[in-house]
Structure formats: structure tokens, C-alpha cells
TIFIGU-306908 format. One record per residue (C-alpha): residue number from 1; residue in one letter; x, y, z. Coordinates in nm, 4 decimals. Example, Ala and Ser with C-alpha at 12.3 -4.5 7.8 and 13.67 -1.06 7.14 Angstrom:
BEGIN
PT    k  r         u         v         w
PT    1  a    1.2300   -0.4500    0.7800
PT    2  s    1.3670   -0.1060    0.7140
//
This chain:
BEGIN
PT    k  r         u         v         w
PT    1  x  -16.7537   -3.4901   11.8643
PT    2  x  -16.5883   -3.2929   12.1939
PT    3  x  -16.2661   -3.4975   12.1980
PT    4  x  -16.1044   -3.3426   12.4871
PT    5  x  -16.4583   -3.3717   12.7159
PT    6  x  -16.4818   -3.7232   12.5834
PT    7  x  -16.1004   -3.8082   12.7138
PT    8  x  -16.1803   -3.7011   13.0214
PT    9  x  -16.5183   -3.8906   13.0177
PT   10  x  -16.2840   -4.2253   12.8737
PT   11  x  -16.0226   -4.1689   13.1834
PT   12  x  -16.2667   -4.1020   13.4254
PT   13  x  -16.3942   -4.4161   13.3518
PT   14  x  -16.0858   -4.6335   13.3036
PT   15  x  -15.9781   -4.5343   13.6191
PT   16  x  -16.2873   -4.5708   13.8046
PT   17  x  -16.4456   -4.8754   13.6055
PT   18  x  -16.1906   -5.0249   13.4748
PT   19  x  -15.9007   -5.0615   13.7510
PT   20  x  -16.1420   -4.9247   14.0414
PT   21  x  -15.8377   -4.7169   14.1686
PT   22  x  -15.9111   -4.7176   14.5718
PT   23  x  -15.6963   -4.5276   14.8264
PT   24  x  -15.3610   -4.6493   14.8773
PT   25  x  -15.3269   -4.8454   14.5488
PT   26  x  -15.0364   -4.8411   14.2939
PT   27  x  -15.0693   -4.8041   13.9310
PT   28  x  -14.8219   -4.9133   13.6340
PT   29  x  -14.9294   -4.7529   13.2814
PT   30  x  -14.7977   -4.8433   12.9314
PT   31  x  -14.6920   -4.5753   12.7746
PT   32  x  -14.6058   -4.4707   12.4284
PT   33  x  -14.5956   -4.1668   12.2172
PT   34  x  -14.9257   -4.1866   12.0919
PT   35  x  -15.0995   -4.3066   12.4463
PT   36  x  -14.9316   -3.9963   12.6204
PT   37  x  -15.1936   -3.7604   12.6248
PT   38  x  -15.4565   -4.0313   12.8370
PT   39  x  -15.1782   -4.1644   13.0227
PT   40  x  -15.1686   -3.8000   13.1953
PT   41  x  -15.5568   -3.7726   13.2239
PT   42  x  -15.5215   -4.1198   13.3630
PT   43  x  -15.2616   -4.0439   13.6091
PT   44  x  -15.3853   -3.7316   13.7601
PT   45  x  -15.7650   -3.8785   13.7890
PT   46  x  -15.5875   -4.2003   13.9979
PT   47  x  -15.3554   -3.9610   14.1886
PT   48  x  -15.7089   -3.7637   14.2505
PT   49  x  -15.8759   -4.1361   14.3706
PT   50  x  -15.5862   -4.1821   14.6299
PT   51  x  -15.3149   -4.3936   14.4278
PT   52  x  -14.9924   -4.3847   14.6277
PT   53  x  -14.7873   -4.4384   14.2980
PT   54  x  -14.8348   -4.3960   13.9003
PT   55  x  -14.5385   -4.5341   13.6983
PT   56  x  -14.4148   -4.5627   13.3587
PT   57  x  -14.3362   -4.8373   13.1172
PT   58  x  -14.3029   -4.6835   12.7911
PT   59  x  -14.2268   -4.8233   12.4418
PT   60  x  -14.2323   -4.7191   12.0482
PT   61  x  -14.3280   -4.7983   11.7409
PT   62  x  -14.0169   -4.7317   11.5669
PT   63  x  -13.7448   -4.8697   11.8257
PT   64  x  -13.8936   -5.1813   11.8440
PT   65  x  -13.8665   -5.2141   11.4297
PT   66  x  -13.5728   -5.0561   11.4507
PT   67  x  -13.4529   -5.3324   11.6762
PT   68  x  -13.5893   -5.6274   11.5207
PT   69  x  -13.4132   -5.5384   11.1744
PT   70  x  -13.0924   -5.4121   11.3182
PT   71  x  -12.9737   -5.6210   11.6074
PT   72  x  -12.8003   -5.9164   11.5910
PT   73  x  -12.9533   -6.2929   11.6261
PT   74  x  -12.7772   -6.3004   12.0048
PT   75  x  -13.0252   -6.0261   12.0864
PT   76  x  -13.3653   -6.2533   12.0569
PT   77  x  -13.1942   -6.5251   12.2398
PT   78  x  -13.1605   -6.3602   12.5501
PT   79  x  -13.4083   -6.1348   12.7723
PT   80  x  -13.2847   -5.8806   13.0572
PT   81  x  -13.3635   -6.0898   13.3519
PT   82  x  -13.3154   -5.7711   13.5476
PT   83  x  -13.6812   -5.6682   13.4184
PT   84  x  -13.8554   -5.9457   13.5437
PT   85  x  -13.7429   -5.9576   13.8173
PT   86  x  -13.8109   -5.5254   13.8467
PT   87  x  -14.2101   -5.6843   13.7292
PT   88  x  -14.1980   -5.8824   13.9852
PT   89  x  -14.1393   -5.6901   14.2850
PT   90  x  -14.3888   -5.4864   14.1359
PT   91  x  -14.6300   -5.7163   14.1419
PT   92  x  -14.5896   -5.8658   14.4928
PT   93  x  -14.5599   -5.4743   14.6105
PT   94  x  -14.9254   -5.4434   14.4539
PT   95  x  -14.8904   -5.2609   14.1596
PT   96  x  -15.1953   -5.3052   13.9301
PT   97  x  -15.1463   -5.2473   13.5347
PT   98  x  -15.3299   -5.0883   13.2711
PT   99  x  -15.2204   -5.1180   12.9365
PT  100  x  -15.3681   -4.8571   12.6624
PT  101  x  -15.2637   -4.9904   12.3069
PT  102  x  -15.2705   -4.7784   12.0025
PT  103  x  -15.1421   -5.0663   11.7702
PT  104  x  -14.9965   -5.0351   11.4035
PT  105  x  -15.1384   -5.3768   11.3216
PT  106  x  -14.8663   -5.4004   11.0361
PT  107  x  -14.5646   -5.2658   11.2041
PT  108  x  -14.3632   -5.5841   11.2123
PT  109  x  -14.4896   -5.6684   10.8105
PT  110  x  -14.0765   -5.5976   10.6983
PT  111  x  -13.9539   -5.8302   10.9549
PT  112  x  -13.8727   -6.2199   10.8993
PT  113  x  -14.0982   -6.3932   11.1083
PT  114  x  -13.8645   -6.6524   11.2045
PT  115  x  -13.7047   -6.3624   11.4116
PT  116  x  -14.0504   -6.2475   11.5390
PT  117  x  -14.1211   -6.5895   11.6875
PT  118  x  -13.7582   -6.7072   11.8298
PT  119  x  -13.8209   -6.2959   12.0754
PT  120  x  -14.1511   -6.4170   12.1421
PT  121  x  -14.0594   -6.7787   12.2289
PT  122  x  -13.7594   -6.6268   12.4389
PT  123  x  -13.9695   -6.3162   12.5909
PT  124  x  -14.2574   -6.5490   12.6770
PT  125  x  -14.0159   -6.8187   12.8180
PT  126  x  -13.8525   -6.5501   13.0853
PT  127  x  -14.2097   -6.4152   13.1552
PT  128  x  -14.3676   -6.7019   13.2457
PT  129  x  -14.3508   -6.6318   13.6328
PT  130  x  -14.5129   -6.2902   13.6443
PT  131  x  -14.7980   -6.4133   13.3905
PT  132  x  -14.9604   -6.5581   13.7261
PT  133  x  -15.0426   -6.1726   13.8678
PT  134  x  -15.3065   -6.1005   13.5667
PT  135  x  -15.3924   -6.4315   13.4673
PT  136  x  -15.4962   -6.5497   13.8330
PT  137  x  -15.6272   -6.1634   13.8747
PT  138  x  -15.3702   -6.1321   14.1592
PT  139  x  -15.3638   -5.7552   14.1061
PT  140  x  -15.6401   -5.5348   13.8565
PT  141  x  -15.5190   -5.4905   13.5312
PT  142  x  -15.7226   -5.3163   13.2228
PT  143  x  -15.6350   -5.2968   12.8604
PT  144  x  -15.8319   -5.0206   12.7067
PT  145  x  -15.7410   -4.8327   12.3185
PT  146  x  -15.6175   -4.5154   12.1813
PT  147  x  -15.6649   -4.3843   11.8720
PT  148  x  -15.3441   -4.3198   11.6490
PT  149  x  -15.2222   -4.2570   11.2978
PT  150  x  -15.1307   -4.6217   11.2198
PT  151  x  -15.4409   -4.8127   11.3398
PT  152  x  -15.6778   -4.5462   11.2289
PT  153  x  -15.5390   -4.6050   10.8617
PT  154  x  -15.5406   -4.9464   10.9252
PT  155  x  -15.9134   -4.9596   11.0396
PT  156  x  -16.0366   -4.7150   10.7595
PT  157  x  -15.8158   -4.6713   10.4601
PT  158  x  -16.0202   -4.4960   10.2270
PT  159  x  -16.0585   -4.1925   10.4913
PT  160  x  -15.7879   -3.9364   10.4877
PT  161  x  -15.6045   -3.9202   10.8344
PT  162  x  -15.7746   -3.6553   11.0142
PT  163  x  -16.1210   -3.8406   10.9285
PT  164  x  -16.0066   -4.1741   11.0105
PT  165  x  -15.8309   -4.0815   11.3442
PT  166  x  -16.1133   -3.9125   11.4427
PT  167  x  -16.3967   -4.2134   11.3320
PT  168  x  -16.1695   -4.4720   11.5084
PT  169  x  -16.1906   -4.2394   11.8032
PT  170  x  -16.6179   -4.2087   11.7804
PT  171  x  -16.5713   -4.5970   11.7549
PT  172  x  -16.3721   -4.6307   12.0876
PT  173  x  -16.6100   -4.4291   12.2451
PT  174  x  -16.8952   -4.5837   12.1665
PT  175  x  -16.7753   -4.9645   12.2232
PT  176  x  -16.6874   -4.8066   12.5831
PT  177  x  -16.9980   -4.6535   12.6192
PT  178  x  -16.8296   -4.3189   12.6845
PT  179  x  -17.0810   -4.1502   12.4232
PT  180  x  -17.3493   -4.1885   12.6691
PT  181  x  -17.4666   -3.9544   12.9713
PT  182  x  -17.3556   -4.1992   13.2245
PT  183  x  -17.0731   -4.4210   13.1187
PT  184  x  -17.0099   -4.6000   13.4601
PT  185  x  -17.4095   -4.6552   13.5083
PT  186  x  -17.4227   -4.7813   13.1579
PT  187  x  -17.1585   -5.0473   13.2092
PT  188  x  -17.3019   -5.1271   13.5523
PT  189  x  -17.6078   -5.2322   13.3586
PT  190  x  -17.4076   -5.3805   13.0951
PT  191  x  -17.2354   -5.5857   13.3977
PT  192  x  -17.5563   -5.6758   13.5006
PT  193  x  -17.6573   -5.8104   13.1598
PT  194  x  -17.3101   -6.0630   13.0882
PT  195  x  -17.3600   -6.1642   13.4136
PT  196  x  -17.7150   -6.3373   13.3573
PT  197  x  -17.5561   -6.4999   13.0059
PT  198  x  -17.2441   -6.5938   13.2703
PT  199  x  -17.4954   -6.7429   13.5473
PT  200  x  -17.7766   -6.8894   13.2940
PT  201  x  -17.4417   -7.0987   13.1136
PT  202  x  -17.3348   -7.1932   13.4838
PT  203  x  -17.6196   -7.3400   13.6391
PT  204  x  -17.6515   -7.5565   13.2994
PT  205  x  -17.3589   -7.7185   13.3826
PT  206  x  -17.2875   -7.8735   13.0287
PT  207  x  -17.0236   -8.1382   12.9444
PT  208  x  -16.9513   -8.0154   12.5589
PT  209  x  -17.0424   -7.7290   12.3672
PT  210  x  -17.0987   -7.7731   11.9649
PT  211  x  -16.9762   -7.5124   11.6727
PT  212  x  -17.1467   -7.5049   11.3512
PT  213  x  -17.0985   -7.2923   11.1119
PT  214  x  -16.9015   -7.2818   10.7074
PT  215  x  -16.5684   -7.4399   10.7633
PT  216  x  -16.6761   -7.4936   11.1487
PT  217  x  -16.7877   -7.7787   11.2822
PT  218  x  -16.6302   -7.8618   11.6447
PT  219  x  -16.7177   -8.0367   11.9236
PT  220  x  -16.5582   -7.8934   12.2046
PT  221  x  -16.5429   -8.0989   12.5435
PT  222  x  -16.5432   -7.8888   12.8734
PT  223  x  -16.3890   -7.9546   13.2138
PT  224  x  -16.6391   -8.0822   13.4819
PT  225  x  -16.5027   -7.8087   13.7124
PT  226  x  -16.5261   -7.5373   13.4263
PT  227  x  -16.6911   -7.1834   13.5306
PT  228  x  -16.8259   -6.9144   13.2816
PT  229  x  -16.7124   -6.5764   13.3472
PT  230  x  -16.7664   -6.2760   13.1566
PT  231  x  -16.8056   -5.8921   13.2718
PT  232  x  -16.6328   -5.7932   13.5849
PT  233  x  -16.3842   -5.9814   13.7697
PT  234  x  -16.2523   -5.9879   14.1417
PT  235  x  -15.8791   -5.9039   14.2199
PT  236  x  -15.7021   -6.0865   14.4863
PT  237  x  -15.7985   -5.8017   14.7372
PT  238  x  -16.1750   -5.8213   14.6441
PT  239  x  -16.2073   -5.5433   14.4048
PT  240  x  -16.4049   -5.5328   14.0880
PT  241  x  -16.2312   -5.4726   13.7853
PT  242  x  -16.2868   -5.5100   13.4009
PT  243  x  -16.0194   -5.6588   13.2365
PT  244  x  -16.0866   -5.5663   12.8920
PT  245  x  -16.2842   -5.1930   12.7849
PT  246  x  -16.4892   -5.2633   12.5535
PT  247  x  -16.6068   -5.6441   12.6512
PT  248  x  -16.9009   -5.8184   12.4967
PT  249  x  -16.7933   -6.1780   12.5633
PT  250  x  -16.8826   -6.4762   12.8401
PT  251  x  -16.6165   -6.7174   12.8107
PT  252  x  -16.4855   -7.0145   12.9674
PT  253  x  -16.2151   -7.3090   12.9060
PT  254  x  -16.2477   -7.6020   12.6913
PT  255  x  -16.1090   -7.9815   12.8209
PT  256  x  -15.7635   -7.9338   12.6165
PT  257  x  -15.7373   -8.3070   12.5423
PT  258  x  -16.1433   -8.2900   12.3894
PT  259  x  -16.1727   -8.0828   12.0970
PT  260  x  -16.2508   -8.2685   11.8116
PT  261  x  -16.3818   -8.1332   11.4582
PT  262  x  -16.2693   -7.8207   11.1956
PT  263  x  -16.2884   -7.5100   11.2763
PT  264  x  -16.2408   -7.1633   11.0362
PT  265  x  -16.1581   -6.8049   11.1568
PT  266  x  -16.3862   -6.5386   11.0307
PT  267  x  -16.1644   -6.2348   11.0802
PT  268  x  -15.7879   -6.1689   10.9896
PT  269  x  -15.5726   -6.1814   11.2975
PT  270  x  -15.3679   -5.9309   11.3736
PT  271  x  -15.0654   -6.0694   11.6134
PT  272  x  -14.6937   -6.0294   11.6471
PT  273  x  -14.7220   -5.7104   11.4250
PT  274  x  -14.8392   -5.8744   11.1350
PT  275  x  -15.1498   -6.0463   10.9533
PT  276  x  -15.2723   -6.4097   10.9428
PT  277  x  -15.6185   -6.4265   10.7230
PT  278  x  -15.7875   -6.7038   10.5499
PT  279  x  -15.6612   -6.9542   10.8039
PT  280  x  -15.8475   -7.3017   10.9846
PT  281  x  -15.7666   -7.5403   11.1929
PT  282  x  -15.8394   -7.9311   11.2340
PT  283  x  -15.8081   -8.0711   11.5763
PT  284  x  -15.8127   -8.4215   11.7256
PT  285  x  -15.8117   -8.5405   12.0942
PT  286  x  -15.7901   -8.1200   12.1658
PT  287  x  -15.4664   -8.0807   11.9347
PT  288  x  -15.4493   -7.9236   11.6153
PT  289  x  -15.3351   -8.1790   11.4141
PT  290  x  -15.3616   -7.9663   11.0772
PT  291  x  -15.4038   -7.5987   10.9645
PT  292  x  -15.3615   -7.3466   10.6911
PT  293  x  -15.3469   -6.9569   10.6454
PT  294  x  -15.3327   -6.8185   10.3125
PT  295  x  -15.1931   -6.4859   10.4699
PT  296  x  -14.9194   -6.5111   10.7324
PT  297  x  -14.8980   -6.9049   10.7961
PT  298  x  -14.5356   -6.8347   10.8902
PT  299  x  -14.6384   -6.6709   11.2012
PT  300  x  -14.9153   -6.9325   11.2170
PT  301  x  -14.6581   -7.1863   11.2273
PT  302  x  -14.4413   -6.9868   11.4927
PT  303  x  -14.7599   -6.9493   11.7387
PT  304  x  -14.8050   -7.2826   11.7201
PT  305  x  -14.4220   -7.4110   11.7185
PT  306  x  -14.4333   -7.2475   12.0701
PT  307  x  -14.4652   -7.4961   12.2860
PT  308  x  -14.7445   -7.8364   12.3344
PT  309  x  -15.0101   -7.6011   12.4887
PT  310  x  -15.0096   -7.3513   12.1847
PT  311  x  -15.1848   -7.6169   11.9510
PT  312  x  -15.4687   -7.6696   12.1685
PT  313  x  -15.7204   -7.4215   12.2757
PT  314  x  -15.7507   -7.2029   12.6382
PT  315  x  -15.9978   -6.9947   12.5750
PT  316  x  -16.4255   -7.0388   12.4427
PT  317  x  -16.5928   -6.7253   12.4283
PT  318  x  -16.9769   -6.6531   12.3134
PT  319  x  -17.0030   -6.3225   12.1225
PT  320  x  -17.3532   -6.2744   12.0098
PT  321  x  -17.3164   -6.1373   11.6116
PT  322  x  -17.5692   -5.8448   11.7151
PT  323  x  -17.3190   -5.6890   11.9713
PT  324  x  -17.2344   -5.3478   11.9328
PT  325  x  -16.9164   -5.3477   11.8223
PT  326  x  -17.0126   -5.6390   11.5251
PT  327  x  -17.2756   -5.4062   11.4216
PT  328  x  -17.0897   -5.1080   11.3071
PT  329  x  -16.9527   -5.3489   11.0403
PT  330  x  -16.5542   -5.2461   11.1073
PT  331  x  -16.2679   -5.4782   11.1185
PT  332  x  -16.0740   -5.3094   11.3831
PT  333  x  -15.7552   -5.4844   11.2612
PT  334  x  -15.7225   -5.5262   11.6864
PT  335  x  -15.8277   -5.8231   11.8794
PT  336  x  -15.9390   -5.6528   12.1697
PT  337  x  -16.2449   -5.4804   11.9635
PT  338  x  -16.2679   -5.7457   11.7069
PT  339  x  -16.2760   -6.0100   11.9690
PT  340  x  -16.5642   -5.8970   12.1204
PT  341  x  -16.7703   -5.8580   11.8041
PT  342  x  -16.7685   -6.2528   11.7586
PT  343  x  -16.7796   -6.5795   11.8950
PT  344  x  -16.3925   -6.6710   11.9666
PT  345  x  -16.1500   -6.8952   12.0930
PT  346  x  -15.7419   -6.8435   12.2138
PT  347  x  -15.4758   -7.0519   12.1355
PT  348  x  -15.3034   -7.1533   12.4190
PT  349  x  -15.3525   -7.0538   12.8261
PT  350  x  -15.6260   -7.0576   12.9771
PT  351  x  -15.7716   -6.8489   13.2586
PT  352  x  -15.7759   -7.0177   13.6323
PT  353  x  -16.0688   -6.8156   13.7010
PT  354  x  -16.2321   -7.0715   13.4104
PT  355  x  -16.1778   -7.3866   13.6449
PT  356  x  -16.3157   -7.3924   14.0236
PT  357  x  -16.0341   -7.4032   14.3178
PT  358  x  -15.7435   -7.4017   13.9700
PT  359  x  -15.5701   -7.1370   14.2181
PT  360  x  -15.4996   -7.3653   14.4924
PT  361  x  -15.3853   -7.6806   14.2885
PT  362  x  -15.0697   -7.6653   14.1342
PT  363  x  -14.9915   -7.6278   13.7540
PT  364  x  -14.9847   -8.0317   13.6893
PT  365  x  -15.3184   -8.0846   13.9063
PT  366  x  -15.4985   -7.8341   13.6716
PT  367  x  -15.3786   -7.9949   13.3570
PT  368  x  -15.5284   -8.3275   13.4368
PT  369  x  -15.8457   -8.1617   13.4915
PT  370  x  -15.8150   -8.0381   13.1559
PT  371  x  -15.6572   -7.6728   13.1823
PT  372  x  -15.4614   -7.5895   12.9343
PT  373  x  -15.1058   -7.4133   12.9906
PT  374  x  -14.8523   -7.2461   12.7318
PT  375  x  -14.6439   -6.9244   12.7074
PT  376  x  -14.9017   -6.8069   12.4646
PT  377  x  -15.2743   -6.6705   12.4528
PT  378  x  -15.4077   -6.5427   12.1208
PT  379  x  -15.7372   -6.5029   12.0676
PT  380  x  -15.8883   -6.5331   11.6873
PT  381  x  -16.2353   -6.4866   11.5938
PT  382  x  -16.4872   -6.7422   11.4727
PT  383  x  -16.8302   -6.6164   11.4586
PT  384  x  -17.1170   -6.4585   11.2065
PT  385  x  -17.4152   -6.4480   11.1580
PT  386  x  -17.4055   -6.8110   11.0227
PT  387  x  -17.2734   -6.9892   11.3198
PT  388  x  -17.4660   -7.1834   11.5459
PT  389  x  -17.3735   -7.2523   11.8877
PT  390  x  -17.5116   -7.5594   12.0946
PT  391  x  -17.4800   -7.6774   12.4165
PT  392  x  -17.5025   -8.0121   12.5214
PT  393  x  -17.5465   -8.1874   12.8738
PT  394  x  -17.4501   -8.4823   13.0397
PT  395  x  -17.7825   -8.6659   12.9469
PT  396  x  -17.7182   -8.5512   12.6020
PT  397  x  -18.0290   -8.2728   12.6194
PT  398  x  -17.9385   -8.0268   12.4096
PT  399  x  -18.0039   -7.6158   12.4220
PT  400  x  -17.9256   -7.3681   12.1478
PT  401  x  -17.7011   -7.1155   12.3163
PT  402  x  -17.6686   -6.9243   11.9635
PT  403  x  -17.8439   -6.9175   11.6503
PT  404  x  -17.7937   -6.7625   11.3220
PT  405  x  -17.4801   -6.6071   11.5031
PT  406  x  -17.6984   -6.4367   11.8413
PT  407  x  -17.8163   -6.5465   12.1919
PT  408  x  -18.1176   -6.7798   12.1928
PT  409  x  -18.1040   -6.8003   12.6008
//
């Protein structure tokens, strides 16, 4: 494997796929040690596309443990308002945002979770009115991964480092199709192929969708105004964008007061820097009304202490079992590669894009109509090759969207 032609290749791609960097447009990069040599392949190919502006939000590993161990209870309490409101004016001055994680999916394992959830709860809280600029695709935003020393251990611990670091990064690669002549015609065609899942699941128009699987069987209700999406999006300004490199899934938003029915995970979680495995939920009238996790339940029961919103559901997504990424057999220990090697739902908000007009109605409107809203959105996976996946319309015909975990449509 040429890594250095390959990075290139990756930012190349990121820049021009992923955010479609035009003339004149503003970039804001996440940054930490281990991103650092991307983030300056990234730069310079935007600066060479006509960005006005790349800046820098960086972050670390070990400051952010160092923090949660060391401070004092005061400090997860209270959140610099003076960032938000630097976010903001980023935002409304058209920045757009790519984030590159290179996640130790463990990191947070020494750390009480109580203390992990009360900084969530209070970061979340004093976000909530910049969440609006990537989760109504106000500006382009991209989260995309980086191999480091943490994950790749993580992802394949019975390779030394070298090896592992260097497998996780043929992985990457090949989930973003940057192994391949012509990565930007290959996800193109890859656009092209979502989209006729997305428009096939559309024009069906129907009222519930039904999981089946072991530990799963859910009845899920959807909004009458609900839209599948899936592939590229459109920013605010009319650009097309891809959210999420790699993506596999077409997803919509379930009617959050009409999920009925049990439903199991079928891949450990990684979230708020630490592990929930072995955990299922039961819901009635769209609210979880009982759940265990034999691994991590305390941050289980934080996520879903949150707020009304985080015990009902924001997200549906169809991810046949067959999709690349499922078929190299790895649990990334990341949600955005495991999440789009199986079927999956989020905890939580949901998308406006997922409900027709939801940007001109306000926040209340939208609920009736059965959008969800929280401070939260995780995503945890559901699928295998044992699910099955039915959709069900308003005269109660049914169609068998999935079957023995891939697409029957």
C-alpha cells in the first residue's frame, strides 16, 4: 500500500466529494495530533479549490482525560458560552465543517460515567442552537476517519501496531473507495445506486416499517410527511455534499410516539469514550419503557437520562448485511464505519431533511407530526444477516425491503 499517494487520493476526495469546496467558501477542520498530517493535505487542496479561509479547532486525547479526572465538579456544570457564540458567527459567516476522527474508543474507560454524562448533558444543553447549521444542512459538513495508534489497536488487537495501523488504514481506504482508479467516479456511481434504494422507498410511501430479527421484533410507525434520504445531500446554498465518508445507509425518521415492540443491538457501541455491548431495548407508544446492557448500562442510563427525546428513536436506517464495509467482517469499534455495515437506528434527533417542509415549521409543529427532538443523536447498530426488514402500506400490502439481512427491492 502507497500511503502517502493514497492520502492525497483520500484528501483530494474529501475536499472535492465530500465538502465540494467551491470558490469563495470557508472551511473549519478538527484537528488533533493524530489528524494533523490530512488536515494539511486537506487545507492546501481547499486553499487550491478557492476557499477564502481554513481554520482550526483542535483537541487531544490526553487533555480531555486529563480534564475529566482532574477538574473539579463546577467544571461540567458550566460551558464557555464565549465558544458558542465564536460557532455561531461562524456558522452564519458560512463556514462549513469537516470533522476527521481518529477515536480511542476506550479513552474515557477510567472515568465515572456519572461525570461523563452531567459534560454531555451540560455541553449538549449550551449547543443546542448551533446544532441547526448541520442538522438542517445549513452549511456542508463531512466527517471522514484517520487511522491512529488507539483505534487501530482497538479494531485489531492481535496485530502488532505497525500492522494494525496500517490494516485500519487499507480499511479506510477501501470503505471510501480511495483504493480504486477513480474515487470521485466511483462514489458518483455509488450516489447513483443509494439514490434508487432512496427513491424506490419514497414513491412507496409506507405508513410503518417492521423489524424482525433474534431479540428484534419492532413495529416502527412513520410520519405521513417522512422522506428517505441516503447518499448526497444539498446545503442551504445548493451544493452537494456527503455527510458521512464511507456511507452505505438510506435512512429516514420514525413517528416518535409509534414504535412499539423489542428491539436488540448487534454491535457494541462505542460512545462517550467508552463501551455499551449486550444491550436491548423495549419500547411502547415510541418510548423505551425498558432496557439492559450487560457492558456499560451506566452510560446507557446517562444517554437516556438526557432528556424526553433521548428514549425514543430519530433515526431508521437500512444497511444491507452484504455492504462493503459488513463484509470485511471488522468491528470498527466506530459508529461511523460500523454504522454503515448494518441496519441501524439513533437515539434521539432526528434529521429535518427526514420530514417534508420540517425547515419552515417551527420546533413544536414538527413534533406533532412526529419528529423527534433531543440534545442527543447516537446511532447503534441492529442488523445481520438474520434480520428481516418489512414494509408495510396504508392498505396493509406488504413488501420485503430486506431479507436474511440484504435488499430484496
Amino acid at each position: 500500500m502507497n500511503l502517502k499517494e493514497n492520502l492525497k487520493k483520500y484528501a483530494e476526495l474529501i475536499v472535492s466529494t465530500g465538502l465540494s469546496i467551491k470558490p469563495g467558501d470557508k472551511l473549519k477542520i478538527r484537528v488533533t495530533e493524530e489528524t494533523l498530517p490530512l488536515v494539511r493535505l486537506v487545507s492546501k487542496k481547499a486553499y487550491e479549490r478557492g476557499a477564502l479561509d481554513v481554520d482550526y479547532e483542535f483537541s487531544d486525547d490526553t487533555l480531555t482525560l486529563d480534564r475529566y479526572l482532574s477538574a473539579p465538579d463546577e467544571a461540567f456544570t458550566r460551558y464557555p458560552v464565549g465558544r458558542i457564540d465564536f460557532l455561531e458567527k461562524q456558522f452564519k459567516d458560512g463556514y462549513n465543517v469537516l470533522s476527521l476522527v481518529a477515536p480511542n474508543p476506550e479513552l474515557l474507560k477510567p472515568v465515572d460515567s456519572k461525570r461523563i454524562n452531567l459534560w454531555q448533558k451540560t455541553a449538549g444543553l449550551a449547543s443546542k442552537r448551533i446544532q441547526k447549521y448541520t442538522m438542517q444542512n445549513k452549511v456542508k459538513w463531512c466527517v471522514a476517519g484517520v487511522a491512529c495508534k488507539a483505534w487501530a489497536k482497538a479494531a485489531f488487537p492481535k496485530l502488532n501496531e505497525a500492522e494494525a495501523i496500517e490494516k485500519l488504514w487499507e480499511n479506510i481506504f477501501k470503505a471510501c473507495r480511495v483504493d480504486l482508479k477513480d474515487p470521485i467516479a466511483a462514489w458518483r456511481q455509488h450516489d447513483q445506486t443509494l439514490k434508487a434504494h432512496k427513491d424506490f422507498l419514497n414513491k412507496a410511501h409506507f405508513v410503518k416499517v417492521h423489524y424482525k430479527g433474534p431479540g428484534t421484533d419492532l413495529m416502527v410507525g412513520l410520519p405521513e410527511k417522512h422522506v428517505w434520504g441516503g447518499g448526497s445531500c444539498v446545503s442551504a446554498n445548493g451544493d452537494v455534499f456527503f455527510p458521512n465518508m464511507p456511507t452505505e445507509e438510506i435512512f429516514s425518521m420514525p413517528d416518535a410516539d409509534h414504535v412499539d415492540g423489542t428491539l436488540a443491538a448487534t454491535m457494541p457501541l462505542a460512545v462517550r469514550g467508552q463501551i455499551v455491548d449486550k444491550f436491548h431495548f423495549t419500547f411502547k407508544d415510541g418510548k423505551v419503557v425498558d432496557y439492559d446492557a450487560k457492558v456499560g448500562k451506566a452510560i446507557l442510563d446517562g444517554l437516556l437520562e438526557t432528556d424526553d427525546g433521548a428514549r425514543r428513536l430519530g433515526e431508521i436506517a437500512l444497511v444491507p448485511h452484504n455492504s462493503p464495509i459488513s463484509q470485511t467482517g471488522i468491528l470498527f469499534k466506530n459508529t461511523l464505519f460500523d454504522e454503515n455495515a448494518s441496519c441501524h437506528f439513533a437515539l434521539g434527533m432526528a434529521y429535518t431533511e427526514s420530514l417534508k417542509g420540517a425547515n419552515r415549521r417551527s420546533e413544536e409543529e414538527n413534533r406533532k407530526l412526529g419528529m423527534n427532538n433531543s440534545l442527543i443523536h447516537v446511532d447503534f447498530m441492529v442488523g445481520s444477516e438474520k434480520v428481516t426488514v418489512t414494509g408495510i402500506k396504508k392498505d396493509g400490502t406488504e413488501v420485503v425491503l430486506l431479507k436474511d439481512g440484504n435488499w430484496q427491492i
